[in-house]
C-alpha positions as CSV (number, residue, x, y, z in Angstrom):
1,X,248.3,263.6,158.5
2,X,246.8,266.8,156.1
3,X,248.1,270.1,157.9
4,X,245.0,272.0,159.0
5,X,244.1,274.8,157.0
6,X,244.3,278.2,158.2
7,X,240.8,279.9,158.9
8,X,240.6,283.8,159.7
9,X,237.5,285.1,160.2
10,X,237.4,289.0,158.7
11,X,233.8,289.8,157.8
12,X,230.0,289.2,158.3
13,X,228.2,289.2,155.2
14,X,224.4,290.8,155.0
15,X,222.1,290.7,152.0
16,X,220.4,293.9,151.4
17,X,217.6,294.5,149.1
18,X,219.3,298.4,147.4
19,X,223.0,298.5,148.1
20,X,222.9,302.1,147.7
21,X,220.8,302.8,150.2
22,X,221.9,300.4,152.5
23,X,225.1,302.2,152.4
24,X,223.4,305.4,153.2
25,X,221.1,303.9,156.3
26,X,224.1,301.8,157.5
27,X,227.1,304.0,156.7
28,X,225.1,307.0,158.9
29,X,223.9,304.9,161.8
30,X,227.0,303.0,162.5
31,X,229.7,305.7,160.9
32,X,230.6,303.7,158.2
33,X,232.2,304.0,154.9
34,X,232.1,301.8,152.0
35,X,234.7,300.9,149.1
36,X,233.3,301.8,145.6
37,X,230.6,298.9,145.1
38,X,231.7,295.7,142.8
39,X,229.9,293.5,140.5
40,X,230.7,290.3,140.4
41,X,228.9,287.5,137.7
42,X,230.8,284.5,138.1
43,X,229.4,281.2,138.1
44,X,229.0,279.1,140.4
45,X,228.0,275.5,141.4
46,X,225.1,275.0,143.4
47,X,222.3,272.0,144.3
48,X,220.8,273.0,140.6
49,X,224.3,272.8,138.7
50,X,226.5,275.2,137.4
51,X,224.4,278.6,136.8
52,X,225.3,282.4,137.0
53,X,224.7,284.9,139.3
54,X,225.2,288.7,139.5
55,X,225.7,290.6,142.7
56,X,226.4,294.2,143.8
57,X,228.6,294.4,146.6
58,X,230.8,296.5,149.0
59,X,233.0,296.7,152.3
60,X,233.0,298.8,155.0
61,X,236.1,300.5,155.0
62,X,236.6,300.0,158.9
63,X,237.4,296.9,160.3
64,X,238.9,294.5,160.6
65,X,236.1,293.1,161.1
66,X,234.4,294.4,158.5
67,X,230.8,294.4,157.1
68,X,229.8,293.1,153.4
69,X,226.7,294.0,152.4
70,X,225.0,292.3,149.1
71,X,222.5,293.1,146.9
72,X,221.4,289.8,144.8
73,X,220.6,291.3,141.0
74,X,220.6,288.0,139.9
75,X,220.2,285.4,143.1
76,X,219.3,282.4,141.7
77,X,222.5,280.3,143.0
78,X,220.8,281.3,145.9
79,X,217.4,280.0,145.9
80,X,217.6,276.8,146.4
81,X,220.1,277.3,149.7
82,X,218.9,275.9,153.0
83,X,218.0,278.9,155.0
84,X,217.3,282.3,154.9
85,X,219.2,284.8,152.9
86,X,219.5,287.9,155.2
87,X,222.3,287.3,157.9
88,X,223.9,285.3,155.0
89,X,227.7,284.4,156.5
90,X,230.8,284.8,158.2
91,X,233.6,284.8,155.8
92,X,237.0,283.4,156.7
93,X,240.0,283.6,155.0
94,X,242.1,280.3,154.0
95,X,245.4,279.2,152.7
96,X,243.8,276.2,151.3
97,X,240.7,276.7,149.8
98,X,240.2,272.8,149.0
99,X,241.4,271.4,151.6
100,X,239.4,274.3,154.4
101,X,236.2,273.1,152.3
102,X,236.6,269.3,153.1
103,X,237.8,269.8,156.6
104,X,234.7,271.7,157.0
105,X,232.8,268.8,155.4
106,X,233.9,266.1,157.1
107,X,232.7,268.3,160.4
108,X,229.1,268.2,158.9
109,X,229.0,271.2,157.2
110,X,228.2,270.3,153.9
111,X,229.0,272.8,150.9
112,X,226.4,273.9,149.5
113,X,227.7,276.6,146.7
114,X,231.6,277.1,145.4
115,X,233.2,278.5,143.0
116,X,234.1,276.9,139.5
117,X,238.0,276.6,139.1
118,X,239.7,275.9,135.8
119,X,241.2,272.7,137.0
120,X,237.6,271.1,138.2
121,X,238.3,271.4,141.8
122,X,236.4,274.3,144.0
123,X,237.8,277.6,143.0
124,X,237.9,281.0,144.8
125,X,234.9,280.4,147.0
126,X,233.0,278.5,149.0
127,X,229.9,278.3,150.9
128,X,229.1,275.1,153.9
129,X,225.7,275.2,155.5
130,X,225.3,273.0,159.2
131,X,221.6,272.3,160.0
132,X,222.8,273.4,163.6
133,X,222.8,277.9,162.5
134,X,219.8,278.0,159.7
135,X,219.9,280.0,157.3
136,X,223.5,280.9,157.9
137,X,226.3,280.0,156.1
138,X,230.5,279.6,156.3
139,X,232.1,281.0,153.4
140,X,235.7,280.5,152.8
141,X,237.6,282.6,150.5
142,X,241.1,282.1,148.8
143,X,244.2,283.9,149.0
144,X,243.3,285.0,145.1
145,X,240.4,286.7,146.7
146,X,241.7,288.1,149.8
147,X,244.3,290.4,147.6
148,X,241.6,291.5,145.6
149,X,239.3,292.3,148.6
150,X,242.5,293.4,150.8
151,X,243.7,295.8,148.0
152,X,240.3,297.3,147.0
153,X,239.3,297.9,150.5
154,X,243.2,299.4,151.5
155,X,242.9,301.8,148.1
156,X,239.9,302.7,149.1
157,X,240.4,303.6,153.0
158,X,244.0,305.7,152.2
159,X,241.5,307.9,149.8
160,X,239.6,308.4,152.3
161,X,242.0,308.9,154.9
162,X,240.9,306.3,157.4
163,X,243.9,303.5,158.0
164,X,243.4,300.2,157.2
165,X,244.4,296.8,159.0
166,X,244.6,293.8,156.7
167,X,243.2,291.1,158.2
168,X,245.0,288.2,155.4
169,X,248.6,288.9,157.0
């Protein structure tokens, strides 16, 4: 018997149509700060194939749990999700990004978008949909991307003065 994967769940993801001002609107209503915006243009498979994608992104700097807001430059990985694209997804943390993804699978949540790793499996990312929460997804992140997230956000919050609680330990 397969060892079940662990799942932590750190943020809620929100697309936004201006990052920048979403960080202003957000960041002063709810006393939030954000960690200099990233873009990201990896690929990614979807029900259409393998197509890029760009995306403008940040983290609020509080947390755990913290708050991911998105802007889609280029969303069209996206378009062909079931749902709605606004409360997008809660994002858990794994130790086993493959094996997370096909537990989730066999519980009827299929995956609907991943990442593309070198080796052909899933890679980095993924996204699982359940008819049972429309239009919001699962995505599970690896351990490759919860240093980078971990580390950006932690740089960010000491410049800022505001101490920071990994949620990936």
């Amino acid at each position: 018997m397969t060892a079940t994967p662990l799942l932590r769940l750190y943020h809620t993801g929100i697309i936004v149509d201006s990052l920048d001002n979403a960080m202003k609107t957000w960041g002063t209503a709810l006393g939030l700060d954000w960690a200099p915006p990233k873009t990201s243009t990896a690929p990614m498979e979807c029900p259409d194939g393998v197509v890029g994608r760009e995306v403008r992104f940040t983290y609020s700097l509080q947390g755990p749990h913290f708050i991911e807001i998105l802007e889609q430059v280029d969303p069209s990985p996206y378009l062909n999700l079931t749902g709605g694209r606004r409360v997008h997804h809660l994002g858990y943390y794994t130790d086993d990004l493959v094996q997370a993804s096909a537990d989730l699978e066999e519980r009827g949540f299929r995956r609907e978008l991943a990442g593309v790793g070198e080796n052909g499996q899933i890679g980095r990312a993924a996204f699982h949909y359940s008819p049972e929460s429309p239009g919001m997804w699962i995505e599970l992140v690896s351990h490759e991307i919860a240093d980078e997230i971990g580390g950006w956000i932690a740089e960010a919050a000491a410049a800022r003065g505001i101490p920071f609680v990994s949620p990936f330990v």
